[in-house]
PDB file of N, CA, C and O in Angstrom:
ATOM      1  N   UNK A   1      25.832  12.311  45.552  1.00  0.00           N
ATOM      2  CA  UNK A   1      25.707  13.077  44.321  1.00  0.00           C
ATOM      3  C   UNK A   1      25.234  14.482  44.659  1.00  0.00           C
ATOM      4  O   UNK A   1      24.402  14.574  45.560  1.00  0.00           O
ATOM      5  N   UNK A   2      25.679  15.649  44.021  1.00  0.00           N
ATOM      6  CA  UNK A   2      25.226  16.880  44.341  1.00  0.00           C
ATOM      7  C   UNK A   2      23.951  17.337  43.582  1.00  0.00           C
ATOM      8  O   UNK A   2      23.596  16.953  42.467  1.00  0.00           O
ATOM      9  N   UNK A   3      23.198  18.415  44.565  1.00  0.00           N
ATOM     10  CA  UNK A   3      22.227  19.034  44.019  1.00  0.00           C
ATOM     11  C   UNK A   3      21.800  19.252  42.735  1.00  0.00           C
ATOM     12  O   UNK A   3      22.618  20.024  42.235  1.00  0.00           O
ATOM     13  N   UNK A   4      20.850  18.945  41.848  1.00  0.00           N
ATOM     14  CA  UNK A   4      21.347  20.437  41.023  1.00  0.00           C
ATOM     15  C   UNK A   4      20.465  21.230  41.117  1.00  0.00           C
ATOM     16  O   UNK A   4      19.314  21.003  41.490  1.00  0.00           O
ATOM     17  N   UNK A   5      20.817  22.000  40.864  1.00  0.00           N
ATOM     18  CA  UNK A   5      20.643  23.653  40.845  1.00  0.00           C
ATOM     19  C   UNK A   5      19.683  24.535  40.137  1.00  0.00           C
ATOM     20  O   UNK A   5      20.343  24.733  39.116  1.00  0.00           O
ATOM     21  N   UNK A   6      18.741  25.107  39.992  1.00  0.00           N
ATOM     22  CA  UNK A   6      17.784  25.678  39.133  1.00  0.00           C
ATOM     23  C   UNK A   6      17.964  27.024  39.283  1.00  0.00           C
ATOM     24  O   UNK A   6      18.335  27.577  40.319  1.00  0.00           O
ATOM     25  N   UNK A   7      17.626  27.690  37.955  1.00  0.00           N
ATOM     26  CA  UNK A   7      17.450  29.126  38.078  1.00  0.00           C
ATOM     27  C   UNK A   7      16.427  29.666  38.351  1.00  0.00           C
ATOM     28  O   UNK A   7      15.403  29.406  37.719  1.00  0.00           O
ATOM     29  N   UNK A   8      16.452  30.731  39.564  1.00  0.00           N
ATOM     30  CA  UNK A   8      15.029  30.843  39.816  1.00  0.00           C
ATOM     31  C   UNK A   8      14.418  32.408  38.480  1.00  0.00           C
ATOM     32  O   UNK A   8      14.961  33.160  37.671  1.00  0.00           O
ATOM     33  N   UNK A   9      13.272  32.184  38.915  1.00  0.00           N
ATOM     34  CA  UNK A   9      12.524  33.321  37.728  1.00  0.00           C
ATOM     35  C   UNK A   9      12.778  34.541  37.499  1.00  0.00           C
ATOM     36  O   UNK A   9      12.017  35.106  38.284  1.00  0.00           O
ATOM     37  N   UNK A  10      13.321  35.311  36.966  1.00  0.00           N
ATOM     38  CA  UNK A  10      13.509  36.420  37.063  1.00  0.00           C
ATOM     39  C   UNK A  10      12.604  37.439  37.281  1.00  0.00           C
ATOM     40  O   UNK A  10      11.587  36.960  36.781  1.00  0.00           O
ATOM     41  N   UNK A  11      12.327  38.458  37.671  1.00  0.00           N
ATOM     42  CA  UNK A  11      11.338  39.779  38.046  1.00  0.00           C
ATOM     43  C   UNK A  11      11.671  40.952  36.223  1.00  0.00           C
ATOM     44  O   UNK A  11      12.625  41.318  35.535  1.00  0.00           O
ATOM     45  N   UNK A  12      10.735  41.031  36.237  1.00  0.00           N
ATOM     46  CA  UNK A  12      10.807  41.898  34.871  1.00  0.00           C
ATOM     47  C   UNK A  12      11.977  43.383  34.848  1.00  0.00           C
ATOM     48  O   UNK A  12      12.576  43.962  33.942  1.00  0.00           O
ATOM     49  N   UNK A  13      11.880  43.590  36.470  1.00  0.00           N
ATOM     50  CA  UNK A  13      13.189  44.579  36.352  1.00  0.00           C
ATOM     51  C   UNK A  13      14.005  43.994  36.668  1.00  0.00           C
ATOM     52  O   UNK A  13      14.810  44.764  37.192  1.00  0.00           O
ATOM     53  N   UNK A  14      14.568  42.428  36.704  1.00  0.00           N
ATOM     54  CA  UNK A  14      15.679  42.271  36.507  1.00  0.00           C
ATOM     55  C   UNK A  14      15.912  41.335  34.925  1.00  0.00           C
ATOM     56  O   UNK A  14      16.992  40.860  34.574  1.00  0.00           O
ATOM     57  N   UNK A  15      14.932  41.263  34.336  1.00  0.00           N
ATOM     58  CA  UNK A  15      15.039  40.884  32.859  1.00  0.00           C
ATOM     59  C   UNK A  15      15.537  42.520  31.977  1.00  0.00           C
ATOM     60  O   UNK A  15      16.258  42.753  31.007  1.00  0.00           O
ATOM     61  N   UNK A  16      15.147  42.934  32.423  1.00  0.00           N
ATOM     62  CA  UNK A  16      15.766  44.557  32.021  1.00  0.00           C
ATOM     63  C   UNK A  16      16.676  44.885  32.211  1.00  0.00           C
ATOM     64  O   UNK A  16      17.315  45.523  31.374  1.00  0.00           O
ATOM     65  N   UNK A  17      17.144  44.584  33.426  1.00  0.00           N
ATOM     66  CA  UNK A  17      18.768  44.572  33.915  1.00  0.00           C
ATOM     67  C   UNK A  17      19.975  43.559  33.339  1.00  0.00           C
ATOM     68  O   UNK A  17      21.171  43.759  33.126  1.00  0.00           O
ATOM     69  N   UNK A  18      19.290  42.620  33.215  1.00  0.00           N
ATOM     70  CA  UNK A  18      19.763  41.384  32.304  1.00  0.00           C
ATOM     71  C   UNK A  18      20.245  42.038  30.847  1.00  0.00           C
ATOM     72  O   UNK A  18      21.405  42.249  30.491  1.00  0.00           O
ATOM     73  N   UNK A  19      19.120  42.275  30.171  1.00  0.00           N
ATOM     74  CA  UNK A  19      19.186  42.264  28.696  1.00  0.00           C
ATOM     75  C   UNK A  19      20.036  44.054  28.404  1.00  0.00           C
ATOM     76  O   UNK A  19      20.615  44.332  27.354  1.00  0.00           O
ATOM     77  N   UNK A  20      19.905  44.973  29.532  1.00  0.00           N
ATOM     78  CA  UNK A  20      20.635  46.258  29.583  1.00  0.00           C
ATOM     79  C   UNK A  20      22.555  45.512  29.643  1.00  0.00           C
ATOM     80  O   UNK A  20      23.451  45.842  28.867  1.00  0.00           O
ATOM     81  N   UNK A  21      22.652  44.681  30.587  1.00  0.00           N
ATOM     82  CA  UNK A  21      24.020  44.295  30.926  1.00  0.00           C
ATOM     83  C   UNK A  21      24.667  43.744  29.597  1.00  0.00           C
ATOM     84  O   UNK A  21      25.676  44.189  29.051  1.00  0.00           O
ATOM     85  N   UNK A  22      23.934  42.755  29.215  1.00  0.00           N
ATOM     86  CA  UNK A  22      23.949  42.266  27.845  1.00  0.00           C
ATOM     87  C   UNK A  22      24.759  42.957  26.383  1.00  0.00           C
ATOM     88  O   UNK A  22      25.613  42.546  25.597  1.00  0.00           O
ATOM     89  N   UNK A  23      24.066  44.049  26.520  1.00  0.00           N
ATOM     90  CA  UNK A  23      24.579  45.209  24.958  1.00  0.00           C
ATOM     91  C   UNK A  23      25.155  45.860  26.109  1.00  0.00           C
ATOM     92  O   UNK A  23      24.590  46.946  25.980  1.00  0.00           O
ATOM     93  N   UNK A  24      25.756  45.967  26.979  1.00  0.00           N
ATOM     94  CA  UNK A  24      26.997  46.792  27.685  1.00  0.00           C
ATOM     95  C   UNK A  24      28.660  46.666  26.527  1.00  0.00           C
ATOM     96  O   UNK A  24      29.236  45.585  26.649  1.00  0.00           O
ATOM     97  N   UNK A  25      29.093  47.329  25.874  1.00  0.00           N
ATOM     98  CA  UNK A  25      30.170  47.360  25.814  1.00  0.00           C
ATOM     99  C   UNK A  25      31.057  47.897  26.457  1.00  0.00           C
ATOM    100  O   UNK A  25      32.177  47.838  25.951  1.00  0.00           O
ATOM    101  N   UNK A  26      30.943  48.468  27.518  1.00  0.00           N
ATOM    102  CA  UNK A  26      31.743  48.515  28.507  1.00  0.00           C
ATOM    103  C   UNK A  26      32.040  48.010  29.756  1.00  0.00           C
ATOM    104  O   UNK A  26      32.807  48.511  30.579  1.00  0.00           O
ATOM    105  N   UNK A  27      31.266  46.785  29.881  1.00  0.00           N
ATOM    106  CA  UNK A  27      31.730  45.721  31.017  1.00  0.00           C
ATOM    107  C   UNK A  27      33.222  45.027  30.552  1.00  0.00           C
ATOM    108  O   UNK A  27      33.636  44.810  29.413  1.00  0.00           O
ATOM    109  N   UNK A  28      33.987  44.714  32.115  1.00  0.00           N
ATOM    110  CA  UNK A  28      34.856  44.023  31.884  1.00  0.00           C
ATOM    111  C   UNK A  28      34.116  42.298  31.197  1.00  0.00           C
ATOM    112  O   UNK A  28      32.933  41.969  31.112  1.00  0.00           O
ATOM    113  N   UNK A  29      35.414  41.487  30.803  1.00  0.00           N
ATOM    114  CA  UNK A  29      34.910  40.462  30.269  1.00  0.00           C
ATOM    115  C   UNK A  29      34.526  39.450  31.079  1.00  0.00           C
ATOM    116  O   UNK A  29      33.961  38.427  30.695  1.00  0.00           O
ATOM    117  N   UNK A  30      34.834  39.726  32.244  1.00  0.00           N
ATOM    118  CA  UNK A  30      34.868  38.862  33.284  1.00  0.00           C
ATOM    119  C   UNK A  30      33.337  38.921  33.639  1.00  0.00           C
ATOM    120  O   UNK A  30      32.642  37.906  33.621  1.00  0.00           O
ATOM    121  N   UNK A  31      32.793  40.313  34.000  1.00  0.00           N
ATOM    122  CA  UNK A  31      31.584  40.619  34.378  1.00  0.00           C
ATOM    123  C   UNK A  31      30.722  40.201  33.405  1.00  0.00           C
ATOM    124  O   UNK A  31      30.219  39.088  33.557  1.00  0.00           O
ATOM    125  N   UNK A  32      30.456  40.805  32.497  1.00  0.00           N
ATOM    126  CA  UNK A  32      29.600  40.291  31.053  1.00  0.00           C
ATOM    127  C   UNK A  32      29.553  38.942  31.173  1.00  0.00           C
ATOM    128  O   UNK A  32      28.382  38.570  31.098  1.00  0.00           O
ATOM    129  N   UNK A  33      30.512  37.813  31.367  1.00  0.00           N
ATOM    130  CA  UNK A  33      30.676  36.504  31.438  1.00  0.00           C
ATOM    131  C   UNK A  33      29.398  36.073  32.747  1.00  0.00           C
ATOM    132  O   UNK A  33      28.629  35.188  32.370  1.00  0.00           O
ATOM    133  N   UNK A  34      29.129  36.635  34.232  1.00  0.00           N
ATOM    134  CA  UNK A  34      28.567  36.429  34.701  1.00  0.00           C
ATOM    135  C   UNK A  34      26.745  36.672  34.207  1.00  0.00           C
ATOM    136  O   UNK A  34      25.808  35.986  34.615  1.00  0.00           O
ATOM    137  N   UNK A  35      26.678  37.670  33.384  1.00  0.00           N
ATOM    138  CA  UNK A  35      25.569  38.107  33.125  1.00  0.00           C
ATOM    139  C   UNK A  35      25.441  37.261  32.099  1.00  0.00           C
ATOM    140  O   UNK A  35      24.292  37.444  31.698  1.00  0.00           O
ATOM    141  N   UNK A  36      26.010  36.344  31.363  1.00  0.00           N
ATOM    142  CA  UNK A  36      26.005  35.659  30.024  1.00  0.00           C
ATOM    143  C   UNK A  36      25.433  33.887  31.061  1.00  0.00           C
ATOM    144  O   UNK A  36      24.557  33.106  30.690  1.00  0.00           O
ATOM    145  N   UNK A  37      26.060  33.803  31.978  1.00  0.00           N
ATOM    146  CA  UNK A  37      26.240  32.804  32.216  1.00  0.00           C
ATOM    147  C   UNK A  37      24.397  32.330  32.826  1.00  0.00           C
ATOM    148  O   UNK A  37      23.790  31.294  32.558  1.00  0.00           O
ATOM    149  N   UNK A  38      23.933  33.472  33.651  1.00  0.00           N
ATOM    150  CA  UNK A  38      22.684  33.451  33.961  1.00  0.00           C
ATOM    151  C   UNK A  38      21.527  33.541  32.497  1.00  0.00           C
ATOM    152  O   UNK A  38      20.334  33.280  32.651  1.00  0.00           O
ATOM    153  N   UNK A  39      22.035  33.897  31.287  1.00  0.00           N
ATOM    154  CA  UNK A  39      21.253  34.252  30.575  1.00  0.00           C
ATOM    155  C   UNK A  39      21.050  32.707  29.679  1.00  0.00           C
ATOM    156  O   UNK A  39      20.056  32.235  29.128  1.00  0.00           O
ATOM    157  N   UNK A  40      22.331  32.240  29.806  1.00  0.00           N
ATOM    158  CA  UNK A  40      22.508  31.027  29.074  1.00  0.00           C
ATOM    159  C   UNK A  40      21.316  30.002  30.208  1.00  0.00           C
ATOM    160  O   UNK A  40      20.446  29.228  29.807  1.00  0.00           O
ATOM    161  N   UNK A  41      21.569  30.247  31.281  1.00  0.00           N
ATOM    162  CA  UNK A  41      20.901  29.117  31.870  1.00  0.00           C
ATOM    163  C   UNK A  41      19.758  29.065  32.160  1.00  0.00           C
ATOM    164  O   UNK A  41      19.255  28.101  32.738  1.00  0.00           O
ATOM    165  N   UNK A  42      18.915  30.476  31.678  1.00  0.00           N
ATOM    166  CA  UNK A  42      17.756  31.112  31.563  1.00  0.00           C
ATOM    167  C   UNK A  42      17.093  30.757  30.449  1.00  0.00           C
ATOM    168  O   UNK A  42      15.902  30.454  30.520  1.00  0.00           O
ATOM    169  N   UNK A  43      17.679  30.747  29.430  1.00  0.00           N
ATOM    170  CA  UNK A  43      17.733  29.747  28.223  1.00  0.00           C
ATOM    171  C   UNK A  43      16.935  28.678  27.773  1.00  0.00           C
ATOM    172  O   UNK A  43      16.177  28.572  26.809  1.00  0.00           O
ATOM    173  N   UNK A  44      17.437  27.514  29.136  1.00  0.00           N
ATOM    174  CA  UNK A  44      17.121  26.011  29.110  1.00  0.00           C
ATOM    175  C   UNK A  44      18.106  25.622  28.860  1.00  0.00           C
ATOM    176  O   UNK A  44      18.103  24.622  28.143  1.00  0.00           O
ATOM    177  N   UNK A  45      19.658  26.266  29.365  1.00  0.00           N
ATOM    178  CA  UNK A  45      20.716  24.967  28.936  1.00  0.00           C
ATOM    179  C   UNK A  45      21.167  24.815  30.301  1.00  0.00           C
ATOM    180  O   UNK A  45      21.273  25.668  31.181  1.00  0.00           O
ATOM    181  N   UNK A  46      21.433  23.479  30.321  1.00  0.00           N
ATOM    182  CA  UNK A  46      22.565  23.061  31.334  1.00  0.00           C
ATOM    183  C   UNK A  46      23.374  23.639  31.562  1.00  0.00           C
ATOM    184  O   UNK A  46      24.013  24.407  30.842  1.00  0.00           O
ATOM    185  N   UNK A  47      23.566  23.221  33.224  1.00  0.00           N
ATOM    186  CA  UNK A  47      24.628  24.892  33.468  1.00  0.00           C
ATOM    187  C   UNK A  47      26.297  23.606  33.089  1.00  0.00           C
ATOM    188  O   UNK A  47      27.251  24.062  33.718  1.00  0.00           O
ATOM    189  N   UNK A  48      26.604  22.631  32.494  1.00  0.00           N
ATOM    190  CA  UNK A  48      27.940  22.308  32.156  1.00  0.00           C
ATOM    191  C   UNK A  48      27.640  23.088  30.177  1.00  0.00           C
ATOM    192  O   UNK A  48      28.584  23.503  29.505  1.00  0.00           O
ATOM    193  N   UNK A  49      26.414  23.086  29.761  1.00  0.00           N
ATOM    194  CA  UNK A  49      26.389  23.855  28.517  1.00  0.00           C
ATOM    195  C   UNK A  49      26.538  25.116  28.505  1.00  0.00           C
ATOM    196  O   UNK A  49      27.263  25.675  27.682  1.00  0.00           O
ATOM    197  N   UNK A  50      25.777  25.826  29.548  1.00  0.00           N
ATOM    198  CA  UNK A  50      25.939  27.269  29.634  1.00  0.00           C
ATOM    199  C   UNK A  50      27.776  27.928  30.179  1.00  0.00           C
ATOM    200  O   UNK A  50      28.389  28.957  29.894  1.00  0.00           O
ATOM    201  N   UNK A  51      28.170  26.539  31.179  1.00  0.00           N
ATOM    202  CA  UNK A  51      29.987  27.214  31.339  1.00  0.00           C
ATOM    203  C   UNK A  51      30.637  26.936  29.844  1.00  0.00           C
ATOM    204  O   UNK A  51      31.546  27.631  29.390  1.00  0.00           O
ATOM    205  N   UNK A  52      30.090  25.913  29.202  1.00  0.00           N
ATOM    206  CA  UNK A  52      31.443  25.777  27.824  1.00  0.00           C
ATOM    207  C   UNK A  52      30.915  26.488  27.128  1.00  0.00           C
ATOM    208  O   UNK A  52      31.621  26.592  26.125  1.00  0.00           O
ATOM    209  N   UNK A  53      29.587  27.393  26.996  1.00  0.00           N
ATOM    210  CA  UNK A  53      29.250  28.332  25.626  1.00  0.00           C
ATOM    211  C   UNK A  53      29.693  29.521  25.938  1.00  0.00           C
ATOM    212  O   UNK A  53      29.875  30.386  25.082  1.00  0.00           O
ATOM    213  N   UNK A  54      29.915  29.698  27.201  1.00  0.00           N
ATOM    214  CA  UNK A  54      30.575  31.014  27.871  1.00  0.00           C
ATOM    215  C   UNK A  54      31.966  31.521  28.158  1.00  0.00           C
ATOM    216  O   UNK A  54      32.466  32.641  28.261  1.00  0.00           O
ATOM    217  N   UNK A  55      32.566  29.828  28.280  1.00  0.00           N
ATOM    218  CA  UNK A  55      34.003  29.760  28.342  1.00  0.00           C
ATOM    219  C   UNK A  55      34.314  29.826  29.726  1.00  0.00           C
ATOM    220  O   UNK A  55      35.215  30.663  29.788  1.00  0.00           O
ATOM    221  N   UNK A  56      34.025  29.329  31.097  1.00  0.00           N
ATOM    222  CA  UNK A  56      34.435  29.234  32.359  1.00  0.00           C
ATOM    223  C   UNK A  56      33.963  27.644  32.767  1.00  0.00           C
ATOM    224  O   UNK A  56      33.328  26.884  32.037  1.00  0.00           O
ATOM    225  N   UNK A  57      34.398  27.398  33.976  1.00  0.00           N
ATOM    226  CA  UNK A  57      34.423  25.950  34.761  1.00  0.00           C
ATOM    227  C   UNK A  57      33.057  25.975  34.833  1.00  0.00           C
ATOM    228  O   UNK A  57      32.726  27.127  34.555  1.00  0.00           O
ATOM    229  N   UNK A  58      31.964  25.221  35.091  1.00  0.00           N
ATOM    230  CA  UNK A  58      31.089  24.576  35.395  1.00  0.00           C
ATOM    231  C   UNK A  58      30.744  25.245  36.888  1.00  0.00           C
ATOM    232  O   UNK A  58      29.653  25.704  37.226  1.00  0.00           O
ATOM    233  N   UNK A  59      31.829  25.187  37.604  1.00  0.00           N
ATOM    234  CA  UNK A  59      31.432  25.285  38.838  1.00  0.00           C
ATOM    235  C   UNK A  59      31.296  26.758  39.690  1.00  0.00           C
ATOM    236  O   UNK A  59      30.864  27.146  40.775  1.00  0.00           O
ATOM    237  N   UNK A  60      32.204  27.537  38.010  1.00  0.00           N
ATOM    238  CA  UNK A  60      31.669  29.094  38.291  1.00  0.00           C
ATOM    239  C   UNK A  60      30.676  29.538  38.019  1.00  0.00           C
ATOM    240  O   UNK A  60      30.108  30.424  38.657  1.00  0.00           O
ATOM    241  N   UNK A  61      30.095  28.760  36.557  1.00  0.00           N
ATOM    242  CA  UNK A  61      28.894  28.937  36.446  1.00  0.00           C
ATOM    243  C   UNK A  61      27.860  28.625  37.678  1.00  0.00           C
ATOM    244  O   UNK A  61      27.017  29.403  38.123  1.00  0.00           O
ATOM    245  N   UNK A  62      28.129  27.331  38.102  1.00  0.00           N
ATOM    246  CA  UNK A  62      27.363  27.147  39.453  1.00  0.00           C
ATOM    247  C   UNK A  62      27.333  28.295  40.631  1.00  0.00           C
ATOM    248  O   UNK A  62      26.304  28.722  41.154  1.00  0.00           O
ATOM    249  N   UNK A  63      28.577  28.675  40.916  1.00  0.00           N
ATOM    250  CA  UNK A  63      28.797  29.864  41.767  1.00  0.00           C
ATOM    251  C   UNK A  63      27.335  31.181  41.585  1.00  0.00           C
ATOM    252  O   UNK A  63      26.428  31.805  42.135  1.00  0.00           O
ATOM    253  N   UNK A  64      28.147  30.865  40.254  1.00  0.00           N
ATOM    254  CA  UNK A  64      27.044  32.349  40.026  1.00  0.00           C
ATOM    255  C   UNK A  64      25.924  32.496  39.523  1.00  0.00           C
ATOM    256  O   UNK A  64      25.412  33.586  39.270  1.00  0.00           O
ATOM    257  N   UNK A  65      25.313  31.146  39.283  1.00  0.00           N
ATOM    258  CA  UNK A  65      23.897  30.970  38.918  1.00  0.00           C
ATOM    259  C   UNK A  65      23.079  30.803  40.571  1.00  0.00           C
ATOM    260  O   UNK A  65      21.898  31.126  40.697  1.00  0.00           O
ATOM    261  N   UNK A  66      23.892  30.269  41.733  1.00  0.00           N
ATOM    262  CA  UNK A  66      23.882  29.944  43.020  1.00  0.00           C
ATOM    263  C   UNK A  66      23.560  31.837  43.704  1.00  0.00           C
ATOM    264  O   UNK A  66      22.582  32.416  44.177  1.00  0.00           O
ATOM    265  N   UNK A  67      24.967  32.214  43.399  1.00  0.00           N
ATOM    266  CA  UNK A  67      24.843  33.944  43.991  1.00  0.00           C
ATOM    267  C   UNK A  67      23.316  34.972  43.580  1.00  0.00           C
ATOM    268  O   UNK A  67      22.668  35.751  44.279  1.00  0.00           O
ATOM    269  N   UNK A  68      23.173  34.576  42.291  1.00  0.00           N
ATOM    270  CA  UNK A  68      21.926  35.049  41.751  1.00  0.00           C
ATOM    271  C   UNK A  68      20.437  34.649  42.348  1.00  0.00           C
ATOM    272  O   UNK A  68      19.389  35.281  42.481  1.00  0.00           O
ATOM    273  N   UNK A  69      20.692  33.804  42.532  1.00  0.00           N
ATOM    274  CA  UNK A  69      19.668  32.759  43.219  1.00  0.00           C
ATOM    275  C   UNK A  69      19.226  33.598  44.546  1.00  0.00           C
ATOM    276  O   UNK A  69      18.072  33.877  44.871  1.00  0.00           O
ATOM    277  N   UNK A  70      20.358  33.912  45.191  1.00  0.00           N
ATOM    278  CA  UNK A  70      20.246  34.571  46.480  1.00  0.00           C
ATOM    279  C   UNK A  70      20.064  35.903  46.201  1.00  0.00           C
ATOM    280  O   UNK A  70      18.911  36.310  46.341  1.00  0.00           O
ATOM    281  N   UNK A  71      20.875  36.666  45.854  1.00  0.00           N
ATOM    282  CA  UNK A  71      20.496  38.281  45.860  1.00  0.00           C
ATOM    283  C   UNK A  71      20.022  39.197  44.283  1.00  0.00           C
ATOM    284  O   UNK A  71      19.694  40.348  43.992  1.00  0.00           O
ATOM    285  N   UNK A  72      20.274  37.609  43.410  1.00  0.00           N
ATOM    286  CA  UNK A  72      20.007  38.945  42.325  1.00  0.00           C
ATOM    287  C   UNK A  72      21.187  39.796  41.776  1.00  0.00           C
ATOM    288  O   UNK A  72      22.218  39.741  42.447  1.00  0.00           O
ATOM    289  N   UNK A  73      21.193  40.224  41.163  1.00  0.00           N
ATOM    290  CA  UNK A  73      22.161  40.928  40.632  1.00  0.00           C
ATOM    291  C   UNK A  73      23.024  42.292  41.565  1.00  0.00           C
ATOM    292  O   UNK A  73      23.574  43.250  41.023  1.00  0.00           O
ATOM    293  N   UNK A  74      22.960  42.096  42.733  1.00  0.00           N
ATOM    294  CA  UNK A  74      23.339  42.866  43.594  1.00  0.00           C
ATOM    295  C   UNK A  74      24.892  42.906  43.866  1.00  0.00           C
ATOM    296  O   UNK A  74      25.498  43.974  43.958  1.00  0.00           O
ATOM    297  N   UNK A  75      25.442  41.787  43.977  1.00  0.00           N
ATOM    298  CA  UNK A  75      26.382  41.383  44.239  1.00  0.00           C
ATOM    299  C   UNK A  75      27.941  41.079  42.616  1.00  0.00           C
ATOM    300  O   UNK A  75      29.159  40.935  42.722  1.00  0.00           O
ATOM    301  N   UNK A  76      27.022  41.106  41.362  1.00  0.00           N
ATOM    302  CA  UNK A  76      27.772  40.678  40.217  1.00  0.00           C
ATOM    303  C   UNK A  76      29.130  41.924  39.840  1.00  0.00           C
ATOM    304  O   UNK A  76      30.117  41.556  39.203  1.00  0.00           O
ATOM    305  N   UNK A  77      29.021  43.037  40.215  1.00  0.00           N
ATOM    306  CA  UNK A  77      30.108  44.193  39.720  1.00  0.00           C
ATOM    307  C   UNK A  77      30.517  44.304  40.981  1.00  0.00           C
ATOM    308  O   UNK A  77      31.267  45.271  41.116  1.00  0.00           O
ATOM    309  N   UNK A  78      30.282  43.559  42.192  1.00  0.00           N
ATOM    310  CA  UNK A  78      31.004  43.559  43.455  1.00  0.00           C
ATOM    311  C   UNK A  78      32.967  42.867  42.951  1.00  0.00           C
ATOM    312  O   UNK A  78      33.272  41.803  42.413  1.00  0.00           O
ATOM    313  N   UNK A  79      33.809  43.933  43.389  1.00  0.00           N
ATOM    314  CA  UNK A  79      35.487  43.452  43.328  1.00  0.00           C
ATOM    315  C   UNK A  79      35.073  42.461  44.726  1.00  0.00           C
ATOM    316  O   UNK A  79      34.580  42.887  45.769  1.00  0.00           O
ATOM    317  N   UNK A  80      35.473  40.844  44.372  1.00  0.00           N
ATOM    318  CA  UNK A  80      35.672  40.253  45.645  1.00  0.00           C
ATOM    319  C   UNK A  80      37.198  40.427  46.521  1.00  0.00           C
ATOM    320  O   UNK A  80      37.273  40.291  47.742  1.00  0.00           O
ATOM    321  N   UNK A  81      37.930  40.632  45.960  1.00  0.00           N
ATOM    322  CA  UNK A  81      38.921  41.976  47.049  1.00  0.00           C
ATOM    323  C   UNK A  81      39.598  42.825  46.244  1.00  0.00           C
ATOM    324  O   UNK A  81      40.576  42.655  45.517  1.00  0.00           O
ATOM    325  N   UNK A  82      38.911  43.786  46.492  1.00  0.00           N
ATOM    326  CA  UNK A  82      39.432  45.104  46.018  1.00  0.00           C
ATOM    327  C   UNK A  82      40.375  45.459  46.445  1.00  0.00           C
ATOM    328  O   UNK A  82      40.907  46.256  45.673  1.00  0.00           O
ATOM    329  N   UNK A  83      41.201  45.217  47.756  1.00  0.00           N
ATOM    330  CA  UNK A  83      42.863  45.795  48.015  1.00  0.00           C
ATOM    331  C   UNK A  83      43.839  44.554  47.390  1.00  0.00           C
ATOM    332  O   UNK A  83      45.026  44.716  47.107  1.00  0.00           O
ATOM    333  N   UNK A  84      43.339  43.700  47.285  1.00  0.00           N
ATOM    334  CA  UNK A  84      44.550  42.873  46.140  1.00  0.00           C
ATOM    335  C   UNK A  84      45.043  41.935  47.063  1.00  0.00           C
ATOM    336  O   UNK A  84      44.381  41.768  48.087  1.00  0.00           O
ATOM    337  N   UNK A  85      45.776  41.478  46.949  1.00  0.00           N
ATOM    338  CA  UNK A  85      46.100  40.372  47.725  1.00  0.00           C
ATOM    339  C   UNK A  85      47.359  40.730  48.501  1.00  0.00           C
ATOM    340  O   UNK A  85      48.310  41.191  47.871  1.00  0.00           O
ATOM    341  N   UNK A  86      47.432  40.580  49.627  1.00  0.00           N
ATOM    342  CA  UNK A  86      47.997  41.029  50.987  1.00  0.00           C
ATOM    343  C   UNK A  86      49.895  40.902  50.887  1.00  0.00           C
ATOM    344  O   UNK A  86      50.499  39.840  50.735  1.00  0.00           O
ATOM    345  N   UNK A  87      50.274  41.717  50.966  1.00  0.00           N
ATOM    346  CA  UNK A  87      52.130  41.403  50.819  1.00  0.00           C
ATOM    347  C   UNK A  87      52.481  40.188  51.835  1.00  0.00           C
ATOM    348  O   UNK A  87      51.861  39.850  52.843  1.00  0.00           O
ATOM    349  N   UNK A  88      53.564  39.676  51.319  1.00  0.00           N
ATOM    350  CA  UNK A  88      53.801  38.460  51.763  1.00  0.00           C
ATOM    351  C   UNK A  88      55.423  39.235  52.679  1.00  0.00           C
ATOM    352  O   UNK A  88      55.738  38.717  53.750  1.00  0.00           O
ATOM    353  N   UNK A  89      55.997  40.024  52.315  1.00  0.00           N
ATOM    354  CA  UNK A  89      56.997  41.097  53.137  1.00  0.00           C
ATOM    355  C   UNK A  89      56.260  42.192  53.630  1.00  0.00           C
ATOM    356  O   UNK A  89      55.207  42.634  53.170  1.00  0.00           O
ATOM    357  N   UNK A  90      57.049  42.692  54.837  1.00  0.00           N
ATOM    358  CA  UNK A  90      56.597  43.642  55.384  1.00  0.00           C
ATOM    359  C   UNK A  90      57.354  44.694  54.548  1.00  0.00           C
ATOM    360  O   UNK A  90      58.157  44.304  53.701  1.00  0.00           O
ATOM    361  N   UNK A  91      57.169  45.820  54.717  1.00  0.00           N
ATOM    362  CA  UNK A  91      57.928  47.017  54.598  1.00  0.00           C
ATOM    363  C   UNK A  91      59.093  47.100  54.990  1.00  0.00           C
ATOM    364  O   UNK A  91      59.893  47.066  54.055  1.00  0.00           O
ATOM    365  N   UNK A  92      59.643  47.217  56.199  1.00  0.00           N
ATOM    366  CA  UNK A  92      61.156  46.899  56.685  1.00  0.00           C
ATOM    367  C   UNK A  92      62.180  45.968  55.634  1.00  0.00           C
ATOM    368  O   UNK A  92      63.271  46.248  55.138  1.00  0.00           O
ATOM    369  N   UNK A  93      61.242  44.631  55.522  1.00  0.00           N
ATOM    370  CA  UNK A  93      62.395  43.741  54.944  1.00  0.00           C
ATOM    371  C   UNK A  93      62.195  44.949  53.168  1.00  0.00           C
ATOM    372  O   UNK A  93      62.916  44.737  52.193  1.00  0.00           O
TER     373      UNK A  93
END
């Protein structure tokens, strides 16, 4: 059976950073979704409650309640590949 997972405590400048990301209307939806997903589970909900109130898998929520865990919000507006995904032809053909 797997772990589960706890959120660890937040630092008051990153409850600020939290609740700033929050009233962002200009995050993509994707991003906001990560900052929603930590807030939900900050909460007291289960992270399978916090992915269906947010609308993603369970296990992204896990991802990224996991990533947070480690660095904090350092890593959340990181593009995980920013050049896109690699041509499958070369140029020639």
């Amino acid at each position: 059976m797997a772990k589960s997972l706890t959120l660890r405590a937040l630092t008051r400048p990153e409850q600020r950073v939290l609740a700033a990301k929050l009233k962002d209307l200009s995050l993509s939806a994707r991003i906001y979704q990560r900052y929603r997903v930590i807030e939900e589970v900050r909460q007291g909900r289960a992270m399978t409650e916090a992915a269906d109130r947010v609308g993603c898998h369970f296990t992204v929520a896990y991802d990224w309640v996991h990533r947070f865990n480690d660095s904090g919000f350092s890593s959340f507006e990181q593009v995980s590949n920013p050049k896109g995904r690699p041509p499958i032809l070369k140029a020639e053909q």
